[in-house]
Legacy VTK file of the C-alpha trace (Angstrom):
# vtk DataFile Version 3.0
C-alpha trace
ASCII
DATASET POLYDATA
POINTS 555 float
12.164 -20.576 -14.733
11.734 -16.977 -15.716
10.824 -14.620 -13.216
7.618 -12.563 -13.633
8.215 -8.651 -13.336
6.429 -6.311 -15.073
1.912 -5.878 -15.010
2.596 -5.848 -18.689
3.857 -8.914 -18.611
-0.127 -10.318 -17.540
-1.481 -7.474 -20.580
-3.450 -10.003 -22.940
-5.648 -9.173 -25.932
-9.458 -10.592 -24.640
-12.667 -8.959 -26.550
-12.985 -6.226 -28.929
-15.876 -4.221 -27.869
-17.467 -2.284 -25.281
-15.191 -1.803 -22.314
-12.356 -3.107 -24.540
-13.095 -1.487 -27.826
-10.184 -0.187 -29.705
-11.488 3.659 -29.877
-13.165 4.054 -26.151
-14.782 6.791 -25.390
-15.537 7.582 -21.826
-16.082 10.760 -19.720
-13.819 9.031 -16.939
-11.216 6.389 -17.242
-10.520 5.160 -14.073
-7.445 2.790 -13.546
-6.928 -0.382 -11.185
-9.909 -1.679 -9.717
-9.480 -2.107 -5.543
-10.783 0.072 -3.261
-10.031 3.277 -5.357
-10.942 2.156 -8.509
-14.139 1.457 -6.840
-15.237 3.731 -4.918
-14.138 6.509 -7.542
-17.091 3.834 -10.234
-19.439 4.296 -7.455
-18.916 7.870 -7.224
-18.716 9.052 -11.252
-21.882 6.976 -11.525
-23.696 9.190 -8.985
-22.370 11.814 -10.882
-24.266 10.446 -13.949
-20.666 10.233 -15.934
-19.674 7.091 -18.145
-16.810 5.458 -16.381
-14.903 2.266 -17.178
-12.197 0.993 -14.941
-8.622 -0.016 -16.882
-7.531 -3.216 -14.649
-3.976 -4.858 -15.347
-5.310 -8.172 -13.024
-8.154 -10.624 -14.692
-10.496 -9.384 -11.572
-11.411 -6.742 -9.136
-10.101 -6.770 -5.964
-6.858 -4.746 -6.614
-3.902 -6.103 -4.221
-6.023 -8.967 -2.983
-6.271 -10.560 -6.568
-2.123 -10.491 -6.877
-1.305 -11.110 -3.083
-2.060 -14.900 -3.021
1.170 -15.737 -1.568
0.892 -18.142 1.692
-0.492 -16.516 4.575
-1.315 -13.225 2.869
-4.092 -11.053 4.908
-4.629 -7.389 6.055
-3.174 -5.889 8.443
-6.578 -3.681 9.215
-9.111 -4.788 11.487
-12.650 -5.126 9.887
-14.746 -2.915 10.076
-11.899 -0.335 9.515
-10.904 -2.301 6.241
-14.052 -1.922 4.347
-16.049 0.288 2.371
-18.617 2.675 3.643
-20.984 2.432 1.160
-24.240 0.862 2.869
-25.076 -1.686 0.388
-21.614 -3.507 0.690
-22.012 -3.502 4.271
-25.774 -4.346 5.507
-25.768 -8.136 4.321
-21.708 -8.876 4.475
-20.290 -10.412 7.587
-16.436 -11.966 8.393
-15.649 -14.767 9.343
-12.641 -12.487 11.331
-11.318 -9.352 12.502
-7.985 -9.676 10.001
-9.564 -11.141 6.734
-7.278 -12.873 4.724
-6.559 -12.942 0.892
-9.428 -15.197 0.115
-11.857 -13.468 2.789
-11.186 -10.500 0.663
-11.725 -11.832 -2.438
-15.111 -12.918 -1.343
-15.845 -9.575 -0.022
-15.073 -7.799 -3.856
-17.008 -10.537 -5.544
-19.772 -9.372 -3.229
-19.239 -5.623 -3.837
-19.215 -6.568 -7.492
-23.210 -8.635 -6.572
-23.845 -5.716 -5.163
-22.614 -2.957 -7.393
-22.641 -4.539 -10.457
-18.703 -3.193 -10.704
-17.358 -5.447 -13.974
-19.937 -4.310 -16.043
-17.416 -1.113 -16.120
-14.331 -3.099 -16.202
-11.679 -4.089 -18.727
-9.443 -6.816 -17.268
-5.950 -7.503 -18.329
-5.771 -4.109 -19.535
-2.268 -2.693 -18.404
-1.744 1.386 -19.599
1.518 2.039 -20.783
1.157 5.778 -22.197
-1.056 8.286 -21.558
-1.347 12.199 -22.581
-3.879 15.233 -22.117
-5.047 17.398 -25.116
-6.036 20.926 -24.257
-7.237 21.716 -27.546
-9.800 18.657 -27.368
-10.000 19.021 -23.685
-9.491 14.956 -23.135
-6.761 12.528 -22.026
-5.348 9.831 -25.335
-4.964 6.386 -23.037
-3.130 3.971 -24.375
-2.175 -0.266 -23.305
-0.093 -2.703 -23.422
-1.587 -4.365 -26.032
-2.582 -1.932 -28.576
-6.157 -0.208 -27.664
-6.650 3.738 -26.889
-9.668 5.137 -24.951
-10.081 8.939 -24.870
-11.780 10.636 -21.196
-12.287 13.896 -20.353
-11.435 12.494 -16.554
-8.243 10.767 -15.706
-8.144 8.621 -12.078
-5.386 6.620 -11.235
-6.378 4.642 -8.369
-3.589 1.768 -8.907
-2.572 2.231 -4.979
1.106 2.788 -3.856
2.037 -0.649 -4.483
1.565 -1.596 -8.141
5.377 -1.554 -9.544
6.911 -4.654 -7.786
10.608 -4.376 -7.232
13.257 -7.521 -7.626
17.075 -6.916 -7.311
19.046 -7.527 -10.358
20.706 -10.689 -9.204
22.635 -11.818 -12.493
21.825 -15.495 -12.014
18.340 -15.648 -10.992
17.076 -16.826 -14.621
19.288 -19.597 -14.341
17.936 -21.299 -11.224
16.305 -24.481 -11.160
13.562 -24.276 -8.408
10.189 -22.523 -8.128
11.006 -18.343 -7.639
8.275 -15.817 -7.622
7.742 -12.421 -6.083
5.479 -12.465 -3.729
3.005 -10.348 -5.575
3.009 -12.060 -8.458
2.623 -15.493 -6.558
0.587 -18.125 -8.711
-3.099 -19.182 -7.319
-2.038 -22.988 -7.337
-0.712 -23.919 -4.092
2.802 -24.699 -4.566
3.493 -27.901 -1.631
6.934 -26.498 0.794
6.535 -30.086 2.751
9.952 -31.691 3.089
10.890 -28.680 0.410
14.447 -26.511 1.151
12.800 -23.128 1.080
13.788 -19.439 1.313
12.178 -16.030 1.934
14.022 -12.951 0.611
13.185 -10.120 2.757
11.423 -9.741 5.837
8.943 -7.025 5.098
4.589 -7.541 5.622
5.037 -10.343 3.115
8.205 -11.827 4.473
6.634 -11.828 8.040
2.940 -13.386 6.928
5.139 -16.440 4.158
7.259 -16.992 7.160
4.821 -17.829 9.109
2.920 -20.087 6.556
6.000 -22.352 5.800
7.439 -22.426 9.407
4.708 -25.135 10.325
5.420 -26.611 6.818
8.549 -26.564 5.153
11.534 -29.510 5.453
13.969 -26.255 5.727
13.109 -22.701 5.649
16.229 -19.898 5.765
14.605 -16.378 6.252
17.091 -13.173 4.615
16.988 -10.563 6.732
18.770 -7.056 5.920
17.062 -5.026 8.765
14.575 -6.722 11.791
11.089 -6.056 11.377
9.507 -4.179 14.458
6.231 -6.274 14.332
3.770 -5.713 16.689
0.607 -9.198 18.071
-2.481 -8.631 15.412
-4.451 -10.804 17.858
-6.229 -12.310 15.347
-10.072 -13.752 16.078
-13.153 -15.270 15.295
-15.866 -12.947 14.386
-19.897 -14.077 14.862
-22.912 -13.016 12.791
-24.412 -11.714 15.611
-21.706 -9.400 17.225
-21.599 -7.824 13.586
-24.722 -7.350 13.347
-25.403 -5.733 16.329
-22.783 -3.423 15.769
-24.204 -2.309 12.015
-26.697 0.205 13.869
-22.968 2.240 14.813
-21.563 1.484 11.339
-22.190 5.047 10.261
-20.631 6.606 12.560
-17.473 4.615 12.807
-16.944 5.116 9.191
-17.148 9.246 10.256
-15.074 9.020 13.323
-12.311 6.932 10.987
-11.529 10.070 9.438
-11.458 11.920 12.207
-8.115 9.652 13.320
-4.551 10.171 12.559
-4.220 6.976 10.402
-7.638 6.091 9.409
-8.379 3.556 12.140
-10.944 3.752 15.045
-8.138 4.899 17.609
-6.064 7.769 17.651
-2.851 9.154 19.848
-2.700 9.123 23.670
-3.278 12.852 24.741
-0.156 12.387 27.026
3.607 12.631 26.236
6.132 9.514 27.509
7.217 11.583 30.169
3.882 12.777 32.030
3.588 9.208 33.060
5.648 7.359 35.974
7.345 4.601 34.905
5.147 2.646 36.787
1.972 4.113 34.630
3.941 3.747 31.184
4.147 -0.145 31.577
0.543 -0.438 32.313
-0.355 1.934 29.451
1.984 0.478 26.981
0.972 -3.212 28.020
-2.638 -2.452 27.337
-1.624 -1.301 23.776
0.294 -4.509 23.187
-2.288 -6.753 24.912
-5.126 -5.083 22.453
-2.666 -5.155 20.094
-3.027 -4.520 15.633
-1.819 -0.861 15.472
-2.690 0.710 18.245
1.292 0.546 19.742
2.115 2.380 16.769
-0.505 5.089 16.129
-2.610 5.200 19.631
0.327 5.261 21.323
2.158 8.469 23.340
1.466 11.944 21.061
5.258 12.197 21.662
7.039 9.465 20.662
7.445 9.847 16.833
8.812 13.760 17.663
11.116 13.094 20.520
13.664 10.567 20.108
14.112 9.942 23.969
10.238 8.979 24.121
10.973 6.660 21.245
13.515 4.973 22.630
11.256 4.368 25.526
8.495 2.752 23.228
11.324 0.700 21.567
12.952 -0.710 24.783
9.369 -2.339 25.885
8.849 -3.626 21.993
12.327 -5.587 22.548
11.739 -6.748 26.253
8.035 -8.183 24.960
9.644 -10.086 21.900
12.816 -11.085 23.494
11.026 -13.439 25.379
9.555 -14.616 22.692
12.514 -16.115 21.416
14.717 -18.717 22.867
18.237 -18.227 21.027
20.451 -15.175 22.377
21.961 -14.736 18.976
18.324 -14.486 17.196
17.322 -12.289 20.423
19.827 -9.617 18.721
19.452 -9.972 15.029
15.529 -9.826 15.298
15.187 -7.404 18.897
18.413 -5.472 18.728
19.986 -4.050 22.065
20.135 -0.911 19.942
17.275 -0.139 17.845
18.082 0.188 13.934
16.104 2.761 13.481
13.693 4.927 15.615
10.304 2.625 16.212
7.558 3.314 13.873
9.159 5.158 11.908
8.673 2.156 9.470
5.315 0.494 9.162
5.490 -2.002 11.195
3.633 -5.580 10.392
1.249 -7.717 12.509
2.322 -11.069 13.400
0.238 -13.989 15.704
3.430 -16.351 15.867
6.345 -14.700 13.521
9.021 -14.227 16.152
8.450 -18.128 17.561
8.952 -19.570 14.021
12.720 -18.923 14.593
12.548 -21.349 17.607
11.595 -24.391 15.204
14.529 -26.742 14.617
13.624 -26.080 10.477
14.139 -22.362 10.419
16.739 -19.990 10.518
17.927 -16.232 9.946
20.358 -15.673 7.992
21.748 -12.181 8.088
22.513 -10.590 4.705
22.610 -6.676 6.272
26.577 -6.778 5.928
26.855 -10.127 3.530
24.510 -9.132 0.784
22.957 -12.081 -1.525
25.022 -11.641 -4.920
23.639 -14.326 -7.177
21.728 -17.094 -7.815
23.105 -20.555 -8.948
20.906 -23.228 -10.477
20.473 -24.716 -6.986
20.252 -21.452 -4.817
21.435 -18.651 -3.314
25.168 -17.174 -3.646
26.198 -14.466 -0.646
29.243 -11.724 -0.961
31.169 -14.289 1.647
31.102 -17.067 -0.682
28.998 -18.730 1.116
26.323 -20.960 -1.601
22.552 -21.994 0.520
20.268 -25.127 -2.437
16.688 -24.219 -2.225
13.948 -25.875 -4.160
11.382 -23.109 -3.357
12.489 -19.062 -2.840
9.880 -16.374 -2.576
11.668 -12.849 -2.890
9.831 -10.297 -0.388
11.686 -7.411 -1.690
8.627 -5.221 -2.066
7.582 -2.843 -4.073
9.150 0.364 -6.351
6.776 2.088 -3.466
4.293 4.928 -3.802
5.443 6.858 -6.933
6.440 3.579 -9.275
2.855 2.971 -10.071
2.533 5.893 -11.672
5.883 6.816 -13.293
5.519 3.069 -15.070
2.613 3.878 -17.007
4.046 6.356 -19.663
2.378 9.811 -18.503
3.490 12.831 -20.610
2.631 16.545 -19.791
1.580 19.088 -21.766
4.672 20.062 -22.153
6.328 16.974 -23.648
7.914 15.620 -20.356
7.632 12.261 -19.109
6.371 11.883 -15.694
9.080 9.481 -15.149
11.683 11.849 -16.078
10.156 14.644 -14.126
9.989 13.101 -10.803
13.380 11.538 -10.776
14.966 14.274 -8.138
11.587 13.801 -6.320
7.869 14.044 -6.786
5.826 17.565 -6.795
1.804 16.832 -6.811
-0.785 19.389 -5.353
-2.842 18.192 -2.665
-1.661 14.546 -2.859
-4.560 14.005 -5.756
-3.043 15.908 -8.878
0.017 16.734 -10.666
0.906 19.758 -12.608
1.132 20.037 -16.303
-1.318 16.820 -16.231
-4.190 18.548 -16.554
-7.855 16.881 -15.446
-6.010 14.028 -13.976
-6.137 13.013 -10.120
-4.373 10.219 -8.023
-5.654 8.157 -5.095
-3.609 6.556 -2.181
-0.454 7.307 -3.964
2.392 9.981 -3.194
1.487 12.894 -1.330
-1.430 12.062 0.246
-2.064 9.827 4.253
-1.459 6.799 2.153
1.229 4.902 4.036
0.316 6.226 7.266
-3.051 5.263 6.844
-5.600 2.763 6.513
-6.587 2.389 2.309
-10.544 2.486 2.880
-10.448 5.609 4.824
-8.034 7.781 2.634
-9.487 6.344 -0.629
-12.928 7.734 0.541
-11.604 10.922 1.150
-9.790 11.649 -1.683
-12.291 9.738 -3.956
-15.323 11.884 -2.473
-12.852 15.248 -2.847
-12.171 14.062 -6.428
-15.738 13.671 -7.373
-16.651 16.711 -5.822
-14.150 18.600 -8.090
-15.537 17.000 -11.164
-19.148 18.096 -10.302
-17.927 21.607 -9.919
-16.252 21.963 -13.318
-19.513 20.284 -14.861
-21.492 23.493 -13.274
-19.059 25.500 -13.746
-18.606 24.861 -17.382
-15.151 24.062 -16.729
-12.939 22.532 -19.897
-10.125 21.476 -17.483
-8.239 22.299 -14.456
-4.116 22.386 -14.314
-2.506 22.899 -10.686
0.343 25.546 -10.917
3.596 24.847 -10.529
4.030 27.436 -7.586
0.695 25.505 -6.227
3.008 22.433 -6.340
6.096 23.659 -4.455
4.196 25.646 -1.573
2.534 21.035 -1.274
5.858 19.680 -1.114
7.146 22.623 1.541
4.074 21.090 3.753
5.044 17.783 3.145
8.140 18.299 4.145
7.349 20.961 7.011
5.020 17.756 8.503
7.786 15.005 8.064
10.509 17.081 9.227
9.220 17.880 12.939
9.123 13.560 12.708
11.713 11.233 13.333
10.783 10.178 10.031
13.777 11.541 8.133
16.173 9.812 10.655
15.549 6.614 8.316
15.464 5.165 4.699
12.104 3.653 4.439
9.094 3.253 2.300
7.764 7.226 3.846
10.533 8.600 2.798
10.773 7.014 -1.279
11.653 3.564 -0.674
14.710 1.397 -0.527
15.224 0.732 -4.264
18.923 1.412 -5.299
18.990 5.392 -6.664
15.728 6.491 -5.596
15.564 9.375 -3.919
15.123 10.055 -0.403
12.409 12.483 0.492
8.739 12.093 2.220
6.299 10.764 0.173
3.185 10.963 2.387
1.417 13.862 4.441
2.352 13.092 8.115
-0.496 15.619 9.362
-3.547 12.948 9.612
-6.688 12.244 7.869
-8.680 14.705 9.458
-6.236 18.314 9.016
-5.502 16.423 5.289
-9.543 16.684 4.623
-9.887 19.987 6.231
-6.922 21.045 3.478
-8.164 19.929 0.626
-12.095 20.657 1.124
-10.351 24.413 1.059
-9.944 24.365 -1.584
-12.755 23.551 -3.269
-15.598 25.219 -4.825
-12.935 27.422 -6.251
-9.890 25.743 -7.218
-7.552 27.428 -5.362
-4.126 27.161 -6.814
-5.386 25.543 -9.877
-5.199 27.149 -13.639
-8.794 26.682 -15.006
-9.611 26.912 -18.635
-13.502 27.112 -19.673
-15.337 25.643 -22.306
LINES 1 556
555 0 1 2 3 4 5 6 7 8 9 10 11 12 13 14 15 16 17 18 19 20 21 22 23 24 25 26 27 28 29 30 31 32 33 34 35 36 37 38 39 40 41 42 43 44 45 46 47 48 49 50 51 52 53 54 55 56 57 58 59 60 61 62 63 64 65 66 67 68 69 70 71 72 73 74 75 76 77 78 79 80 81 82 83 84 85 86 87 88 89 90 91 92 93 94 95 96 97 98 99 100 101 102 103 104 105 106 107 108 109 110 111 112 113 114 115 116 117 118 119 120 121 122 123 124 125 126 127 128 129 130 131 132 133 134 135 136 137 138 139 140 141 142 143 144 145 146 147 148 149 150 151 152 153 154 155 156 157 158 159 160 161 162 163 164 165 166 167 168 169 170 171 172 173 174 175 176 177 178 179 180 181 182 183 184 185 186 187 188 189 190 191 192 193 194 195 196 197 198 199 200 201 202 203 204 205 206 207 208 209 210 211 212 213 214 215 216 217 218 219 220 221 222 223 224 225 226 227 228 229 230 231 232 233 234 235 236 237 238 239 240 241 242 243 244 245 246 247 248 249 250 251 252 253 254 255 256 257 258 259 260 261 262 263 264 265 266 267 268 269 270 271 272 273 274 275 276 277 278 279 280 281 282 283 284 285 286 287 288 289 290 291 292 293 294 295 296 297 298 299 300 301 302 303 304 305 306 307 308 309 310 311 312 313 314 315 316 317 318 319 320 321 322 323 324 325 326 327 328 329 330 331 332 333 334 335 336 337 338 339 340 341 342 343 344 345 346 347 348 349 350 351 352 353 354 355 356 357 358 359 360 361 362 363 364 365 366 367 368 369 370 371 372 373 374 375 376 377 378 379 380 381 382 383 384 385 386 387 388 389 390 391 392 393 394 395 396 397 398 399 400 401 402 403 404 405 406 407 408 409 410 411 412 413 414 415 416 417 418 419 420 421 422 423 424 425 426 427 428 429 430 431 432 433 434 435 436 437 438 439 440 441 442 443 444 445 446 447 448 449 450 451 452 453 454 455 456 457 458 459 460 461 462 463 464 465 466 467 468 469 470 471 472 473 474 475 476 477 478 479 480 481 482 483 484 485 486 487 488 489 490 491 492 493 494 495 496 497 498 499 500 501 502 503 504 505 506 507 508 509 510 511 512 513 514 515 516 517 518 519 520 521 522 523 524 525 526 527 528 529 530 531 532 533 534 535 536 537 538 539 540 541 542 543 544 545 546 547 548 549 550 551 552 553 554
């Protein structure tokens, strides 16, 4: 069955007017509708401009109406992983502290009850070119399937994960079974009992599948290339009235999230590894893991992402606490290493409730493909470099995403110069501030390269950026501003600091989705600021009312 690959590929032709006229003309076209998408409606309403959101899915929602795939959920506790805006909050409650994919889709549908967000929207509308006229002073939009809109305001909010990426395995359009990506996963639940099953990758969405179709499937082989660090979620049951109660702080948590490293409501241990006995380090680094989500990565020892002796002392207790989770020696290595493969957390590491016991079922096994790659598909399965054929009648490939930049270089943008955005960022990415890109005048980017994204929680950098974004916008309509254009020497003197920030990190020790991603050719450099949320805000905010290392032409 063919394999589904592109966002154009959902693009389809619905009505003819209003949001989806062929001629639309807008003061601000916003694109992808999730947390960006809607916060930046919510703010460019205050504003008083016209805004419609371009959305490639059929809803709002953003990731959470394409990650359907068994056992998809956050990996942010709520209320971290929510909107600040009051009216979304004061009659919402969870069920949970980790929604998953359906809490979440609840949650939109009541931010749309709420907000009154589709009214704005055009669904299944996937843009595929896009260029800025400085004579007119407005961006020429164009989709998939044939309409143009016109906006004096360009905001791509389609997050860091929008361009999915599948190997080119030749023979994967000739096999026989159900295959899908695990962002493009249908709705329908497809049945894995007494099924021979496979999981491609062992990434967030390898980790959360696996643990769906352990319980389930008749035989389930997981592919591992690299063992994911995963830290307990310690998942549980939320009541109305706890939530309630806590609504009265709500405010202020939403201001103190920004005032973290990553966005959450915890932030780094004032100590270093070494100011503590040894003695003192196991109780402080067994309170992390028995609180668990992400505080052992980011409210852990100040030290341990710098200094590569502290890491290794954050990595040993990782391994002792999941090797006895597992009752195999020769699963012990391939999934807790004696040696770490890379330094800890210098990935993102995933939340799990019962990944690592899954491998003690008598139905599941690793297979590892780091030195015996997967070569082809047959019509029954899977092919390895060895030889070595595994038949499957279900395979979800976990390969990711074309991470960070890929949303953006996939939509066609050209500069006022003539140069595709694609084109220029193929020996890296420049962007100013982590929100705009030169020679793309009046155009701005949310949670995408440059900015906390990766190292942060969504909700909290979206805010940021999207209240720094409509903040701009409000100045150049005072201001009597035509458009603004970030100079190229504004650009450079962003990527030094990038790069200044990441390089102090064990971060460039490792191939991983900070530094580009792990798609064949890419290239390797940090994509995200490494400083936190708070020195990120106090950054930008400089530069505002005005627009320091911008070009400005007036009206």
């Amino acid at each position: 069955m063919p394999v589904r690959r592109e966002l154009a590929d959902n693009a389809t032709r619905g009505p003819t007017d209003g949001n989806y006229a062929d001629e639309l003309d807008v003061d601000v076209l916003i694109v992808g509708a999730g947390f960006g998408g809607i916060y930046s409606l919510y703010e460019m309403r205050k504003l008083g401009l016209k805004a419609v959101i371009y959305e490639a899915g059929n809803d709002i929602g953003g990731t959470w109406r394409w990650n359907c795939y068994p056992g998809a959920g956050v990996d942010s506790e709520v209320p971290e992983y929510q909107l600040s805006i009051p009216e979304t909050w004061k009659d919402w409650t969870w069920s949970t502290n980790y929604p998953n994919y359906e809490d979440l889709r609840k949650y939109f549908d009541h931010v749309d009850k709420v907000l009154d967000i589709k009214k704005d929207c055009a669904f299944n509308s996937v843009v595929v070119g896009a260029h800025f006229h400085t004579v007119e002073g407005r961006w020429h939009i164009r989709t998939a399937d044939g309409r143009t809109a016109r906006a004096k305001y360009f905001i791509i909010a389609a997050g860091f994960a929008a361009k999915r990426y599948i190997p080119e395995w030749p023979g994967i359009e000739k096999f026989k079974g159900i295959v899908h990506h695990s962002s493009f996963w249908p709705d329908e639940k497809i049945d894995v009992r007494g099924k021979r099953c496979a999981i491609i990758g062992t990434g967030a969405s390898g980790v959360q599948v696996t643990q769906a179709w352990g319980p389930e499937a008749g035989e389930l082989k997981v592919f591992q290339r690299t063992p994911n660090l995963a830290v307990p979620m310690r998942k549980r049951s939320l009541t109305v009235e706890e939530q309630e109660g806590a609504k009265a702080f709500y405010p202020e948590l939403f201001r103190y999230r920004e005032k973290c490293f990553a966005g959450f409501l915890y932030t780094w241990c004032e100590r270093g590894v070494f100011e503590d006995s040894e003695e003192e380090r196991e109780q402080f680094l067994e309170k992390l893991w028995s609180d668990g989500g992400f505080r052992y990565w980011v409210a852990n020892y100040k030290d341990y992402l710098y200094d590569a002796k502290a890491n290794r002392v954050v990595y040993d207790f990782w391994r002792k606490k999941v090797r006895e989770r597992i009752n195999d020696p020769k699963d012990q290595e391939l999934l807790a290493p004696s040696e770490p493969p890379h330094p800890w957390g210098v990935k993102r590491p995933c939340l799990e409730y019962d990944y690592y016991e899954q491998f003690n079922r008598p139905n599941v096994d690793l297979v590892d493909i780091k030195d015996n790659s997967i070569v082809d598909f047959t019509e029954k399965g899977i092919k390895l470099q060895d030889g070595t054929e595994y038949e499957f009648d279900v395979v979800c490939i976990a390969t990711g995403f074309d991470i960070t930049t890929g949303g953006m270089t996939s939509m066609g943008l050209h500069s006022i110069h003539g140069d595709s955005l694609k084109e220029e960022w193929k020996s890296g990415a420049f962007t100013y501030l982590g929100m705009t890109v030169s020679g793309y005048p009046n155009m701005f980017h949310l949670y995408g390269p440059h900015g906390p994204t990766l190292l942060s929680n969504g909700p909290t950098t979206v805010e940021i950026q999207g209240r720094w974004i409509a903040d701009a916008i409000k100045q150049m309509e005072r201001q009597g501003i035509k458009y603004i254009n970030p100079t190229a020497k504004a650009a450079k003197e962003w990527k030094a600091k990038i790069n200044e920030l990441s390089d102090k990190t064990l971060f460039p020790t490792t191939k991983s989705t900070y530094m580009g991603g792990s798609m064949p050719g890419k290239v390797f450099e940090q994509v995200n600021y490494a400083g936190g949320e708070y020195p990120y805000s106090k950054e930008i905010r400089a530069v505002l009312p005005k627009f320091n290392g911008f070009d400005i032409v007036k009206r």
